[in-house]
C-alpha positions in Angstrom: 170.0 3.6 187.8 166.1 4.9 186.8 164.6 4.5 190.4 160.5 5.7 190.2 159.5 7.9 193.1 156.6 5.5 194.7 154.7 8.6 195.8 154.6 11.1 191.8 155.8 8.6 189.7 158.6 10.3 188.8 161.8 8.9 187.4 164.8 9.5 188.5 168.2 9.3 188.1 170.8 7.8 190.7 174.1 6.6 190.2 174.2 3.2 192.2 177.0 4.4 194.7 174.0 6.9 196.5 171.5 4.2 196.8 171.9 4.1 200.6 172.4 7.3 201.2 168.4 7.8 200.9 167.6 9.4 197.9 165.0 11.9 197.4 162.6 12.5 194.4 164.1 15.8 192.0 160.3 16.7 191.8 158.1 15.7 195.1 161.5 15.4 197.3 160.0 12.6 199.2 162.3 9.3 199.5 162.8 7.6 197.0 163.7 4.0 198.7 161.3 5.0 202.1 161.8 2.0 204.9 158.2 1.6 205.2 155.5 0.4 203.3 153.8 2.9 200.6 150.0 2.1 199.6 149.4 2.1 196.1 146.3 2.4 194.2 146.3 -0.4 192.3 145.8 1.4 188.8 149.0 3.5 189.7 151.2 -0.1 190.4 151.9 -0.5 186.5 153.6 2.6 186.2 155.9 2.0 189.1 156.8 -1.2 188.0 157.1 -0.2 184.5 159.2 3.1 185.3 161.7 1.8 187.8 165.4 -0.3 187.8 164.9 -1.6 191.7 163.1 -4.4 192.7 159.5 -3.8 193.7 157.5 -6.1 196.4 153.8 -5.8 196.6 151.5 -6.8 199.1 147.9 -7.3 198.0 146.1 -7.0 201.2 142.6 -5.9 202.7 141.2 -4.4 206.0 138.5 -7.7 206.2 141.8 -10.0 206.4 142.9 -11.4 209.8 146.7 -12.4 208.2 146.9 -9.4 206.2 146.4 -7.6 209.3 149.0 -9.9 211.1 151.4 -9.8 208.5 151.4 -5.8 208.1 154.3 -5.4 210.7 156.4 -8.8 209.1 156.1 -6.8 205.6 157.4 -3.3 207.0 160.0 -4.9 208.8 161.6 -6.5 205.4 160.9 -2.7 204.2 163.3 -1.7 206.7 165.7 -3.8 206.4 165.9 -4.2 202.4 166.6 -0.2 201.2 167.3 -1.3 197.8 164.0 -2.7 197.1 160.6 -0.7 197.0 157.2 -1.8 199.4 154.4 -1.3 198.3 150.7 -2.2 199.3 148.0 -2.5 197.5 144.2 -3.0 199.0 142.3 -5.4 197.0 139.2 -4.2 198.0 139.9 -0.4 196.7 141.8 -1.7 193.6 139.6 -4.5 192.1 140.9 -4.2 189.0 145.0 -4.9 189.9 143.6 -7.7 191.7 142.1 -9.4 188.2 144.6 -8.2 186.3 147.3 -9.9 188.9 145.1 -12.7 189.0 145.1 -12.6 193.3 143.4 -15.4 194.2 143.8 -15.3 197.9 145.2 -12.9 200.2 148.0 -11.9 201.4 149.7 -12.4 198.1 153.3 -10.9 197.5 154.7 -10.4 194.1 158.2 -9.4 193.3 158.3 -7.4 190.2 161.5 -6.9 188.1 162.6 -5.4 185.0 159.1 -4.5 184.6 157.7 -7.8 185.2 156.6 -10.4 187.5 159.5 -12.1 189.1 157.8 -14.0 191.6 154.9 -14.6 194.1 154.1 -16.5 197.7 150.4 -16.8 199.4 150.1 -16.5 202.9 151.2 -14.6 206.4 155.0 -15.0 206.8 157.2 -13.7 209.8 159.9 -11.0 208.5 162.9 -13.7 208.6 160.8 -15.6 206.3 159.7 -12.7 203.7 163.0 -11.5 203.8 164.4 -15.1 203.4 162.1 -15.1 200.3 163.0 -11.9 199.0 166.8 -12.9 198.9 166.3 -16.0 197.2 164.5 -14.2 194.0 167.1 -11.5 194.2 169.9 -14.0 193.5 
């Protein structure tokens, strides 16, 4: 399995067998599948999705946003608790741009990206039982 390191953009090779073991990037050495939340710069998130085999979840968020806020710990609890999947978060108000060309129209927005493209999305603050509820379903 290609998995892209979140953090250089790396790809990287790993036979699916060692996906729980915590693998590390061959070229930053940093996790590949970390159990939290990485922020992105939204101009980076097309590479990442582009680049890697796993499932990647992102959170479009900002600073000004009561739920975002409110929802940060709900989204890095599902982090923990899904390694196969990559978290990543993206602030809408530093990355304009992803936020057009995502077409986010309201905040927090989660989109599940796989094989390279938009699987899914949900609006709105959830609890961890329900994003990870959510998360499952698209995975089947």
């Amino acid at each position: 399995m290609q998995i892209a390191c979140p953090h250089c953009f790396a790809r990287n090779r790993v036979p699916d067998q060692r996906i729980a073991e915590n693998p590390r990037c061959g070229v930053c050495h940093r996790p590949l599948l970390p159990a939290e939340p990485v922020a992105m710069a939204g101009e980076d998130l097309p590479r990442l999705v582009a680049a890697t085999e796993v499932p990647v979840i992102v959170d479009f968020w900002a600073q000004w946003c009561a739920p975002c806020r409110a929802m940060a710990p709900a989204f890095a609890e599902a982090a923990r608790t899904r390694p196969r999947v990559q978290f990543v978060k993206v602030d809408t108000e530093a990355s304009p741009n992803a936020t057009t060309e995502n077409n986010i129209r309201g905040i927090p927005t989660m989109i599940l990206f796989a094989g390279g493209a938009e699987r899914a999305r949900v609006s709105g603050a959830m609890a961890a039982t329900q994003l990870v509820g959510w998360i499952d379903q698209q995975l089947r």
